[in-house]
C-alpha positions in Angstrom: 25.4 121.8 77.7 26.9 121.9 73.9 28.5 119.0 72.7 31.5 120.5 71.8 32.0 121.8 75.3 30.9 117.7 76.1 33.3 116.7 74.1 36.2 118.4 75.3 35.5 116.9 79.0 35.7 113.4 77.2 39.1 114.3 75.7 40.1 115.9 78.5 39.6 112.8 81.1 41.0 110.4 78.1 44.4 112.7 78.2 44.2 112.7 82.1 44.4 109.0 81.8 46.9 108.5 79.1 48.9 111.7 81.3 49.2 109.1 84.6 50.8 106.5 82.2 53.0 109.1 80.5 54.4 110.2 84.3 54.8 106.2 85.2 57.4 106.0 82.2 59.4 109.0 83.4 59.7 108.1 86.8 61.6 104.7 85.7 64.1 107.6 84.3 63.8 110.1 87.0 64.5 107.1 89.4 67.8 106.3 88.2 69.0 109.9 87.5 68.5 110.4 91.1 70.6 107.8 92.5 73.3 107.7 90.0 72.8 110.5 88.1 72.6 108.7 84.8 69.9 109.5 82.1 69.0 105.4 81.5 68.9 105.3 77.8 67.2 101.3 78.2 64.3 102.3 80.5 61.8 101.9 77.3 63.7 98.6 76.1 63.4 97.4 79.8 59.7 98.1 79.1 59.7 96.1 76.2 61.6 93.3 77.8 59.7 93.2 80.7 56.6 92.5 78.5 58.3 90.0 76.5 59.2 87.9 79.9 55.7 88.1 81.1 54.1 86.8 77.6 56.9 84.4 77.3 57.2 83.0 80.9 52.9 83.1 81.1 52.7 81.0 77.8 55.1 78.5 78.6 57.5 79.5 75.9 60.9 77.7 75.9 63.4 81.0 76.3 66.0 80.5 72.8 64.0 78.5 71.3 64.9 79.5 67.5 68.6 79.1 68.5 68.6 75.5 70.1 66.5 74.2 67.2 68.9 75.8 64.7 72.0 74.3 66.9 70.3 70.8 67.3 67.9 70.6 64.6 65.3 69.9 67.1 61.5 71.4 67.1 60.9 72.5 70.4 58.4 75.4 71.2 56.5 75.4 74.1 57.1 73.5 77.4 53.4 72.5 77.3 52.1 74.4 80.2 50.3 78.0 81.0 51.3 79.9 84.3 48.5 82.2 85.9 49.0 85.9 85.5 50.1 86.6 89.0 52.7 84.0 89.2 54.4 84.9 85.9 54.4 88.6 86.9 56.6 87.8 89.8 58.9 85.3 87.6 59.2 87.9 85.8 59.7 90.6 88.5 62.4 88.2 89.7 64.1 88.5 86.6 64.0 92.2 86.3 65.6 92.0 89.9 68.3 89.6 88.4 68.4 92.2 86.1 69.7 95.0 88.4 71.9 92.7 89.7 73.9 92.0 86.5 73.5 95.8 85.4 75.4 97.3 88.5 77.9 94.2 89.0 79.3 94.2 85.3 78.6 98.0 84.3 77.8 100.5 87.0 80.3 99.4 89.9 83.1 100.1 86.9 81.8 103.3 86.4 81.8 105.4 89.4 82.5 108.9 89.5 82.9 108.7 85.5 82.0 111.5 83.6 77.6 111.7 82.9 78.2 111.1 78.9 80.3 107.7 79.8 77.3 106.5 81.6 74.8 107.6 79.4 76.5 105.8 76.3 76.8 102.7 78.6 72.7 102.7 78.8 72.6 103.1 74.8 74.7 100.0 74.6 72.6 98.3 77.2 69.2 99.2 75.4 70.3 97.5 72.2 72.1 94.6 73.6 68.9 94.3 75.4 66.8 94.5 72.7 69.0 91.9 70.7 69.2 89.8 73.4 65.1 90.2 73.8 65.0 89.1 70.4 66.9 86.0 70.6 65.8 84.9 73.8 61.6 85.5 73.1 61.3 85.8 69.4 60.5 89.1 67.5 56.7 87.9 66.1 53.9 90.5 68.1 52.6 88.9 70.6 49.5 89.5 72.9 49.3 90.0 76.4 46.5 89.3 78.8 46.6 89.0 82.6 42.4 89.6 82.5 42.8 93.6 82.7 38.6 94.7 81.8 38.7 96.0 78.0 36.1 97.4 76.3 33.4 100.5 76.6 32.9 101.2 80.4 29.1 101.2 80.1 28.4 102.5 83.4 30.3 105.7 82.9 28.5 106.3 79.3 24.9 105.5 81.0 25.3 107.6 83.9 27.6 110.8 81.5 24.3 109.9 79.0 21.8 110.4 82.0 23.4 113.7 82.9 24.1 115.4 79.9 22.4 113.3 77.1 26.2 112.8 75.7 27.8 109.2 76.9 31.6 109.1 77.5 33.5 106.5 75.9 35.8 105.4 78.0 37.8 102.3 77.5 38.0 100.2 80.9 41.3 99.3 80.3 42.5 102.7 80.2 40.9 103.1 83.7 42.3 100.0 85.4 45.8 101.1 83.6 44.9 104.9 85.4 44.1 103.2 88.9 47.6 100.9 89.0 49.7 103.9 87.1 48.7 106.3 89.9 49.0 103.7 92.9 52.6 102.9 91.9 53.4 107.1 91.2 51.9 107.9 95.1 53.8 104.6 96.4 57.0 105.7 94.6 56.6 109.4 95.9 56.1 108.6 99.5 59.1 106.0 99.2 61.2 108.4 97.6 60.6 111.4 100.4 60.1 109.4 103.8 61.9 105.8 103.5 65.4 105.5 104.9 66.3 104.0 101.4 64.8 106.7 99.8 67.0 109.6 101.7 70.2 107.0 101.0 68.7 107.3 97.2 68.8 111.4 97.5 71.6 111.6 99.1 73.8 109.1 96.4 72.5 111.3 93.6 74.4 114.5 95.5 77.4 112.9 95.7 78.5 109.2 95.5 81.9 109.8 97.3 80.4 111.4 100.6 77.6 108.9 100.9 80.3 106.4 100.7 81.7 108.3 103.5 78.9 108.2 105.6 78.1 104.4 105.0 75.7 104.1 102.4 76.2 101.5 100.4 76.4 102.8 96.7 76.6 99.1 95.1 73.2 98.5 97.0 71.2 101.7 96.7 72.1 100.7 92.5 70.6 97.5 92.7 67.4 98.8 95.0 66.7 101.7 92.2 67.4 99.6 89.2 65.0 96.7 90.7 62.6 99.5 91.2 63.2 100.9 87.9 62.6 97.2 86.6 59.1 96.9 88.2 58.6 100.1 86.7 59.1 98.8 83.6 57.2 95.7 84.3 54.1 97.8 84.9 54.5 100.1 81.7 55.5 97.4 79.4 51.9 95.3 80.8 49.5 98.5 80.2 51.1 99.6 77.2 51.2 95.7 75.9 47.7 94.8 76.9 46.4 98.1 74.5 48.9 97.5 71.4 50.0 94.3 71.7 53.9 93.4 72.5 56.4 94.4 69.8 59.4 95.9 69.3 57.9 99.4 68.6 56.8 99.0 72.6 60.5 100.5 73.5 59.7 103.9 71.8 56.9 104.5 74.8 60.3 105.9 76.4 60.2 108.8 73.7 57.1 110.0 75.2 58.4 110.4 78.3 60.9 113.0 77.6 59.0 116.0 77.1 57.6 114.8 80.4 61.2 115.1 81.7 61.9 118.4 80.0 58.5 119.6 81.6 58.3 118.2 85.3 62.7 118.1 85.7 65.1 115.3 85.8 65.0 115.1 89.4 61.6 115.7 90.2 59.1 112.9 91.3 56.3 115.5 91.5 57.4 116.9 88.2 57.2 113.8 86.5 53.7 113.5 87.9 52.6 117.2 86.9 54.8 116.9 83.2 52.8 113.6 82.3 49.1 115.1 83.3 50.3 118.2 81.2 51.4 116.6 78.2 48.9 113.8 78.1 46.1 116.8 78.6 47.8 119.1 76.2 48.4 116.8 73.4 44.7 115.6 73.6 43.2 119.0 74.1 45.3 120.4 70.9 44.5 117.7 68.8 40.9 118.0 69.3 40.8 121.8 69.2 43.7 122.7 66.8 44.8 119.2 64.5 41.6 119.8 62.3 42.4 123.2 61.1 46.3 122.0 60.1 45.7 118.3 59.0 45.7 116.1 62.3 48.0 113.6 63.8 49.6 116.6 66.0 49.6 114.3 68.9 52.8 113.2 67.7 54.9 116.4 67.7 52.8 118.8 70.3 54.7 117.4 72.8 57.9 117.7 72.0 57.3 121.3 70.3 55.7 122.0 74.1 59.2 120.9 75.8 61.2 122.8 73.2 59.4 126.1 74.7 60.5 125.1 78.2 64.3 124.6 77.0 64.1 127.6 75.5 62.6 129.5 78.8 63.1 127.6 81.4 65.7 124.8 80.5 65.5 122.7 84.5 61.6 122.4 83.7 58.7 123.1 86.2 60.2 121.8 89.8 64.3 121.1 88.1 66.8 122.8 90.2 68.2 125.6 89.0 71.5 125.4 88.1 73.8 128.2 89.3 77.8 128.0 88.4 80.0 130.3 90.5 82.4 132.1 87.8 
């Protein structure tokens, strides 16, 4: 088999697995557009938070400490201790929860039936205040998360790629236990979404907030539910995106890559975020290798949003969007 053709199959399955965690992002967004039809500006800087908690709350880091040693002229760091992985990933789930809490009780419940750009400048304010906040509270210095993910060259699959084809596929394992979780969270969240009772209240919230009030769905809860969700979303991004780059501020800006996913799969599609993030993370890969040497590289970080502009263009509610129809 040429190794070009060889090649191509390793860049393919790399953009396959980078396309799972490209889908997990926009389904954070696609969550919360379908139960309160708001495009969450924060979801990337809930990411970033998220990750910030877990390194924070796992290393024993006191939470403010540069402001109560400016205030008090103390020296206080760390509390001393180190929490286990597990444990400080549902702390920190629990805060995320709080999270939701404090979002719809002081923001959303003031904002019902408001028009879509009020509640979409109310997520911009929220992603810097939370930013600032993340800041003050965990420090800004990069930090490095580990909750004992496997890194490093999965040997196995270059012997046994070698064995076949005399061409080993590097393949980090990290990217493969982030794959695995990314798409057991995306089938959990579809099959929530289409056949729980909580998912049909989400649905039908989304349609129209005053009728499922009618009917006895609690709007105030359904927010908190798909915020918390959106939260653990987060949670998991923020951890597989940490553990590869480390945890920094330029963590929030994964939510960029997750809009030509959006534009792709539709704002209101599960599914579509599913399809959009295999197509984009197999399209950027695919052009890069086939197309960025002849015009100078580093394509991956336009292709995408030049491949959503095309669907705008022709077919503006993306692959599975609704169209819109306006009676005139």
């Amino acid at each position: 088999m040429p190794d070009q053709l060889l090649f191509a199959m390793e860049v393919t399955l790399n953009g396959l697995m980078a396309g799972v965690l490209y889908s997990l992002v926009a389904l954070g967004f696609v969550l919360i557009f379908k139960a309160s039809g708001i495009f969450n500006y924060a979801q990337g800087v809930m990411a970033l938070f998220a990750a910030l908690t877990l390194v924070g709350i796992q290393d024993g880091q006191v939470p403010f400490a540069h402001l109560i040693n400016a205030i008090f002229g103390t020296n206080v760091h760390h509390f001393g201790w180190h929490v286990p992985a597990v444990f400080a990933i549902i702390l920190t789930l629990g805060v995320m929860v709080l999270f939701a809490i404090i979002v719809e009780r002081y923001i959303l419940k003031h904002l019902v039936n408001q028009e879509p750009i009020i509640l979409f400048m109310a997520t911009i304010g929220l992603a810097y205040f939370m930013e600032g906040f993340g800041d003050l509270m965990w420090g800004s210095d990069i930090k490095k998360l580990d909750i004992g993910l496997p890194q490093g060259l999965n040997e196995t699959l270059e012997s046994v790629t070698y064995g076949w084809w005399g061409y080993g596929f590097f393949i980090d394992n990290l990217d493969i236990a982030a794959t695995i979780v990314a798409a057991i969270l995306v089938i959990t969240l579809t099959l929530f979404s289409q056949y729980s009772k909580t998912g049909r209240a989400l649905r039908a919230v989304a349609d129209d907030h005053q009728a499922a009030l009618s009917v006895g769905i609690s709007l105030r809860f359904i927010w908190v539910i798909v915020w918390s969700i959106a939260g653990f979303v987060a949670l998991v991004a923020g951890v597989m995106w940490g553990a590869k780059s480390g945890v920094q501020f330029s963590l929030s800006l994964i939510a960029l890559k997750a809009l030509p996913v959006l534009m792709l799969g539709g704002f209101t599609s599960i599914p579509g975020a599913i399809v959009g993030g295999l197509i984009i993370g197999v399209g950027e890969k695919l052009f890069e290798f086939s197309i960025g040497p002849m015009i100078g590289g580093a394509t991956e970080n336009w292709f995408a949003y030049m491949l959503a502009l095309l669907f705008l263009v022709f077919r503006p509610q993306g692959l599975f969007g609704d169209k819109i129809i306006e009676r005139v």
